[in-house]
N, C-alpha and C positions, 0 to 999 in steps of 0.2 A: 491375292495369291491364286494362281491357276491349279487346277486337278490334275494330279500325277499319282503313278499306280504303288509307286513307293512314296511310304511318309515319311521317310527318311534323306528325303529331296525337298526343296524348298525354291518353288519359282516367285522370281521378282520382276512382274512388269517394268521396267525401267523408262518406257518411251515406246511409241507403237511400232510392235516388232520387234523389239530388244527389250530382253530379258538376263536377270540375274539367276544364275541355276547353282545354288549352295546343296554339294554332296562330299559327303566322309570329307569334311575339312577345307575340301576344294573350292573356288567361288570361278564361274567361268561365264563370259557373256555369249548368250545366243539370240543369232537375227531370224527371223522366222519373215516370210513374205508369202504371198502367194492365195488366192482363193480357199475355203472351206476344204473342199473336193482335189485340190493341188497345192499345197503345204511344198514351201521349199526351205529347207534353215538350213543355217552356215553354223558348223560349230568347229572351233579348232581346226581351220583352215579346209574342210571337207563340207560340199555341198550335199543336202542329204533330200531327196526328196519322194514322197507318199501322198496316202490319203487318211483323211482324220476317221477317226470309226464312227460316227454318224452327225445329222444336218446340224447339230448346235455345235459342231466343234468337238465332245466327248462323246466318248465311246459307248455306242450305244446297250442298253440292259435291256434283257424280258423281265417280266412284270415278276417270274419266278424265278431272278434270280436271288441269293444271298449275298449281302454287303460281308464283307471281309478277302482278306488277302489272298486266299487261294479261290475267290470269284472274281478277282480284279484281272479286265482286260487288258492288254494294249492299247494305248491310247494311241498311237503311229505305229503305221506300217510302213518298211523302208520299202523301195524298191530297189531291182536291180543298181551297179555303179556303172555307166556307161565308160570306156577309157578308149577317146578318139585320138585320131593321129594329128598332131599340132600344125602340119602345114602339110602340101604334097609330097607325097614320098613314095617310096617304092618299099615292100615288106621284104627283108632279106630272110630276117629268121622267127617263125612262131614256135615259142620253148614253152606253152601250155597245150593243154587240152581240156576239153569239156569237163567237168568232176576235180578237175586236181586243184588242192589246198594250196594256198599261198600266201606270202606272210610279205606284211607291209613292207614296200623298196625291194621285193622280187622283180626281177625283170622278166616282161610275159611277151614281150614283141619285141624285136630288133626294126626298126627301118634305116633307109638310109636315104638323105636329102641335100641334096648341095656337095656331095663326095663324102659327105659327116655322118656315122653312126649315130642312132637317133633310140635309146632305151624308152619304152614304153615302161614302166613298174605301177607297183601293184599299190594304192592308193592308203592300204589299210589291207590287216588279214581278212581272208575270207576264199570264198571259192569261184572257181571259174564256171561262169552259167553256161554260158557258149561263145566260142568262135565267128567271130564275122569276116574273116580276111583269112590271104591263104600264102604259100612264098611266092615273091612274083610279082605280086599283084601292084599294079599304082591305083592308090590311093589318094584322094582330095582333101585336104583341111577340116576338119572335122568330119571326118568320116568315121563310124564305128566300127571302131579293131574287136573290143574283147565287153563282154556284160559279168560284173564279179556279182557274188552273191552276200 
């Protein structure tokens, strides 16, 4: 059973890098890949990737801290969600800006590719960190539009 900061969570190694995560009733598999220092897991269709909070993998303690649930760290830390433009395109319309909330299947960028309107949306709620593109602009196949929070 791996360490997690709720005990009302329950990981099951299943096979390297695939895990069994039972919460409030739920049972859902997560793949985890990637280096100590570069942690990428796929859960529920969304790539999610950070760093672990120290070199064995958990999160690291000072020697003063206290065991119990309001001294329990983060075990991952997410980072930014990058959301790149699928193939080359041209930016017709940016409908965010830096700071504004946005709620998962909002549409944050219009482009348009082949004469086809091309909806960029929003992967999962959260906020928009910043802007990388502007109206106008052609853009390459994965190139960074928008970083959510």
């Amino acid at each position: 059973m791996a360490r997690v900061s709720d005990p009302s969570v329950t990981v099951t190694p299943l096979a390297p890098g695939m895990y069994r995560v039972e919460h409030e009733g739920r049972n859902e598999i997560v793949y985890v890949a990637g280096s100590v220092g570069d942690r990428w897991i796929f859960w529920e269709g969304q790539v999610f990737r950070g760093e672990w909070g120290g070199p064995d993998g958990v999160a690291g303690r000072k020697s003063d801290d206290v065991a119990g649930p309001d001294k329990v760290r983060p075990i991952y830390k997410l980072q930014p969600t990058s959301l790149t433009a699928p193939m080359p395109a041209r930016v017709i319309r940016i409908l965010v800006q830096p700071g504004a909330a946005v709620k998962k299947g909002d549409t944050l960028v219009m482009l348009e590719a082949m004469k086809m309107e091309l909806p960029v949306r929003a992967p999962a709620d959260g906020k928009v960190a910043a802007v990388h593109c502007r109206d106008g602009e052609l853009v390459q196949a994965d190139a960074v539009l928008i970083d959510l929070e």
